[in-house]
C-alpha positions as CSV (number, residue, x, y, z in Angstrom):
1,X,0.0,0.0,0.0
2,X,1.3,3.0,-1.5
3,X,1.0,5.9,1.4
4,X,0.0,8.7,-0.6
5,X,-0.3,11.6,2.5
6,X,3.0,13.7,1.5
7,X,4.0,17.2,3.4
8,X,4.4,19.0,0.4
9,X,2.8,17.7,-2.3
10,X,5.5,18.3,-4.8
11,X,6.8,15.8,-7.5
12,X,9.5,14.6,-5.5
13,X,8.4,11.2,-3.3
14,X,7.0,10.6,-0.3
15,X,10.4,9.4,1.4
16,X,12.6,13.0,0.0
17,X,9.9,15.2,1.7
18,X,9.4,13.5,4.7
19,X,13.2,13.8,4.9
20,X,13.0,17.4,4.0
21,X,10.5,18.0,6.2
22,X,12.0,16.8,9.5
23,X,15.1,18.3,8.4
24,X,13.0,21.4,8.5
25,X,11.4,20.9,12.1
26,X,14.6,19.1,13.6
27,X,15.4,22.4,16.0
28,X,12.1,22.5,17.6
29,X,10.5,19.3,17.4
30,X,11.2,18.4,20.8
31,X,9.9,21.2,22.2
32,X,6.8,20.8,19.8
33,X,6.7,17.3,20.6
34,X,5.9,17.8,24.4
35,X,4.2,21.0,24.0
36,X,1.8,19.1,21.6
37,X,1.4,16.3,23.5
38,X,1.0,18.2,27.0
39,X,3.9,15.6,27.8
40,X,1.6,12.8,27.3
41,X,3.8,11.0,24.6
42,X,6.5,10.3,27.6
43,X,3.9,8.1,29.0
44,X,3.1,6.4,26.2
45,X,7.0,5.6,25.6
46,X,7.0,4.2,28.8
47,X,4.1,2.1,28.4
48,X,5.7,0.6,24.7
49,X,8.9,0.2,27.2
50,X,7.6,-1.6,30.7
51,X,6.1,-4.0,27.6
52,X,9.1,-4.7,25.5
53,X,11.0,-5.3,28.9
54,X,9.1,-8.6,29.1
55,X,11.1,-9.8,26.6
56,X,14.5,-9.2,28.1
57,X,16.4,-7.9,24.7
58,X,19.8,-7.3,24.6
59,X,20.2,-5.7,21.3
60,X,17.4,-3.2,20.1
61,X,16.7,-1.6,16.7
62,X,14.6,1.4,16.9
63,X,13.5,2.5,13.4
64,X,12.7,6.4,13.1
65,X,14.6,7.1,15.8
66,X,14.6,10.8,15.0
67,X,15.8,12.8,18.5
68,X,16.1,9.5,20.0
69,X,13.3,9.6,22.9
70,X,12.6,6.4,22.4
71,X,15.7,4.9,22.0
72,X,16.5,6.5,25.5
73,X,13.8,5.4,27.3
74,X,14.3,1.9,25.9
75,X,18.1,2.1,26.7
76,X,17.5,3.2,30.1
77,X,14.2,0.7,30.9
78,X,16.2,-2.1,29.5
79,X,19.8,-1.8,29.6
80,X,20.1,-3.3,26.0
81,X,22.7,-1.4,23.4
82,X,20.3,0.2,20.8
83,X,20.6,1.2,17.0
84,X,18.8,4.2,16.2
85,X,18.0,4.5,12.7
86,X,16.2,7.4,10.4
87,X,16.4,9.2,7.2
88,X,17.4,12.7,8.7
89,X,20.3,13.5,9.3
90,X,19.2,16.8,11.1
91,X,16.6,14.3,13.6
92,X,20.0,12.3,14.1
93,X,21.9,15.3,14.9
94,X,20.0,16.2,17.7
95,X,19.8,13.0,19.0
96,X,23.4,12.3,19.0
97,X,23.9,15.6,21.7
98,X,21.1,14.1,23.6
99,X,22.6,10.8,23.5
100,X,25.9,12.2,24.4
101,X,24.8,14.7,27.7
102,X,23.5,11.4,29.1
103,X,26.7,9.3,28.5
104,X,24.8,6.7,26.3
105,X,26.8,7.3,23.3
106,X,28.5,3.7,24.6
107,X,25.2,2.5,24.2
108,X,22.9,4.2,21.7
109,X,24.5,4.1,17.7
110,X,22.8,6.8,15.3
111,X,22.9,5.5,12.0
112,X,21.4,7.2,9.0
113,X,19.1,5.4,6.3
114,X,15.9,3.9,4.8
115,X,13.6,1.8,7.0
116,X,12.3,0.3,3.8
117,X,15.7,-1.3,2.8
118,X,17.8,-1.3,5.7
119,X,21.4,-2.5,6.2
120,X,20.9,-5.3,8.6
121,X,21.2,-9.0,8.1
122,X,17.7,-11.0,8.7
123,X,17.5,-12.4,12.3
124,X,19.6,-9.7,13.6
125,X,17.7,-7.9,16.6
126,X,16.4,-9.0,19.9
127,X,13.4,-6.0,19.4
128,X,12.2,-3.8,16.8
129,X,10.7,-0.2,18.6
130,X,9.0,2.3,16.0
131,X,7.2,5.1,17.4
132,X,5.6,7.4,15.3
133,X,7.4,6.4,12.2
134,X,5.4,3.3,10.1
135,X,2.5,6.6,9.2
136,X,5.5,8.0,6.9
137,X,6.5,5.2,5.1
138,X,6.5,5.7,1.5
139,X,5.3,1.9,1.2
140,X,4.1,0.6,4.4
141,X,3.9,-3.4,3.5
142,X,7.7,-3.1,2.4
143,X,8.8,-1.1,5.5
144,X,6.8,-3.3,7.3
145,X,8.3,-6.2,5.6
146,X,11.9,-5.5,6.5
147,X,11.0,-4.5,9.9
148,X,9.7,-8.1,10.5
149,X,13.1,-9.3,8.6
150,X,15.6,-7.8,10.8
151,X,13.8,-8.9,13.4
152,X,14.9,-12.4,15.2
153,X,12.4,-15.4,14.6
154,X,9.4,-15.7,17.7
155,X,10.7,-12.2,18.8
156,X,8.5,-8.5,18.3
157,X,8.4,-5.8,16.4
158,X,6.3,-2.9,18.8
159,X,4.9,0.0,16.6
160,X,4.0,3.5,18.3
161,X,1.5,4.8,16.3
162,X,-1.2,7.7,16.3
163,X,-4.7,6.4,16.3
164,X,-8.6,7.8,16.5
165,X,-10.5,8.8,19.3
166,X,-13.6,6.9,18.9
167,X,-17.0,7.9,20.5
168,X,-18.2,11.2,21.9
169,X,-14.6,12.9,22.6
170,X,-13.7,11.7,19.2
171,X,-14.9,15.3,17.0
172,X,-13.2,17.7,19.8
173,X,-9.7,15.4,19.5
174,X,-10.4,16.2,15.7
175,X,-11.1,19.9,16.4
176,X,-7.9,20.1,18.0
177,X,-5.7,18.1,16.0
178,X,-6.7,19.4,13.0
179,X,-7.4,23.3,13.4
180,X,-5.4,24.0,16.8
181,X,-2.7,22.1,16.9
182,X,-1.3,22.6,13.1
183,X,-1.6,26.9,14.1
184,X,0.7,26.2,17.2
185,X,3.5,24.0,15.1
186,X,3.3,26.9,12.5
187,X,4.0,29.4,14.7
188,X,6.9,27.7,16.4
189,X,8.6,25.5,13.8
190,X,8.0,28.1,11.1
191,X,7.4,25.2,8.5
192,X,3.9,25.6,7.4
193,X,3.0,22.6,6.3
194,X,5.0,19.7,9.0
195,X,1.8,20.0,11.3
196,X,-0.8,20.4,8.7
197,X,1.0,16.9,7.4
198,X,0.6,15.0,10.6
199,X,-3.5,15.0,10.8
200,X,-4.1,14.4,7.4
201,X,-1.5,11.3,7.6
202,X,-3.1,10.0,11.0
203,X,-6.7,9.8,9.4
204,X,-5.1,8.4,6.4
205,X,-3.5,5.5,8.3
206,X,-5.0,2.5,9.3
207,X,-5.4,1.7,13.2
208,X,-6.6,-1.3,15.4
209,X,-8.0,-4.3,13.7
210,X,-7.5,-3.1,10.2
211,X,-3.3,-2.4,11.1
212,X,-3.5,-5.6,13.1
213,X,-4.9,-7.7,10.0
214,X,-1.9,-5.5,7.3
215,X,0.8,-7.1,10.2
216,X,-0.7,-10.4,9.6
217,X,-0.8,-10.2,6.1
218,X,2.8,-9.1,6.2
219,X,4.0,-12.5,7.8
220,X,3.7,-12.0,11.6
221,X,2.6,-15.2,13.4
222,X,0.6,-13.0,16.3
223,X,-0.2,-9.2,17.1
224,X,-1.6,-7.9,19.9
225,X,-2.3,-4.3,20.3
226,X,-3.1,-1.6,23.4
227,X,-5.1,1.6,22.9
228,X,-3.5,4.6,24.8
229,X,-5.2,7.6,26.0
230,X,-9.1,6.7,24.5
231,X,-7.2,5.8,21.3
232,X,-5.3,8.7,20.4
233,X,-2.3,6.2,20.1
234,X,-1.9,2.3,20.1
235,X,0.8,0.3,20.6
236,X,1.3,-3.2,18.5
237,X,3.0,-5.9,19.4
238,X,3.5,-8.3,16.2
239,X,5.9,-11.7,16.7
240,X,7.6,-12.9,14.3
């Protein structure tokens, strides 16, 4: 499936302006991140974390890395060494001073690249983390695909990913995330269309049973899934 949501809507691909784009917002996305979020997305990384830890893994790849929250949290909730991997070199930039004001750099790698034809051998990782990264895929059944390759056989792949709120709170989420929130990343990251991009992606993606049954149909034996927040994100869990 062909993800057709681009930030720009120019000739060039989906993967060259979602590169472009958080090139663009690297400086502030942080900052936009928990302003956004009210903070919120911290607990959700910690929930996708306290999960994974069930699994005991010693070596992590966490695909669309970007700052590298996630690969931090997992770092310090697990203790494994962790591969951060993304297709901005900006996103990586700032990661790799975050990484290095809390001494991980022995622990966190930064490496720059494609998450739909990666540089791993198959059977490689303990885990595979992606938060917030599968909704910019260019083609989410290939990116999809080599996530589950690089991953080692009976072990998960857990996928981050903006939802919908269903029932009555669902239209005000909407209001906000389409009309609010989009003014607010304008103003600060002073890219007009990054947050115009992100709800027009999110209700183009697929969520619960409909992303369950595309992990299925990718190759994974067994997905479970947990709605955060009244839906506004889910995590997955698909085995390999």
């Amino acid at each position: 499936m062909l993800n057709t949501v681009k930030p720009y809507n120019t000739e060039a691909g989906k993967k060259h302006e979602v590169e472009e784009m958080f090139d663009n917002i690297a400086p502030k996305y942080d900052l936009l991140n928990h302003v956004l979020s009210m903070k919120i997305d911290v607990l959700w990384r910690n929930t996708l974390v306290k999960w994974l830890n069930k699994d005991q893994p010693k070596e992590v790849l966490d695909v669309a890395t970007g700052t590298g929250d996630l690969a931090i949290a997992v770092q310090k909730g697990t203790g494994a060494q962790i591969v951060g991997f993304d297709l901005s070199q900006q996103m990586l930039n700032v990661g790799i001073d975050k990484i290095k004001k809390l001494n991980l750099d022995g622990k966190i790698s930064m490496i720059k690249g494609d998450a739909e034809n990666m540089p791993f051998e198959s059977n490689k990782f303990d885990a595979v983390t992606v938060a917030f990264g599968v909704r910019n895929f260019e083609n989410l059944e290939k990116g999809l695909a080599e996530l589950r390759r690089v991953v080692k056989e009976d072990k998960s792949v857990y996928i981050l990913e903006f939802s919908k709120v269903e029932g009555f709170l669902g239209p005000l989420y909407m209001f906000y995330f389409k009309n609010i929130l989009p003014q607010i990343g304008k103003l600060v990251s002073k890219d007009n269309r990054a947050y115009t991009y992100l709800p027009d992606s999110v209700n183009a993606f697929p969520f619960g049973e409909k992303m369950k049954n595309i992990l299925l149909e990718t190759g994974f034996k067994n997905v479970e899934y947990k709605k955060l927040s009244l839906g506004i994100a889910t995590i997955y869990k698909a085995t390999k």
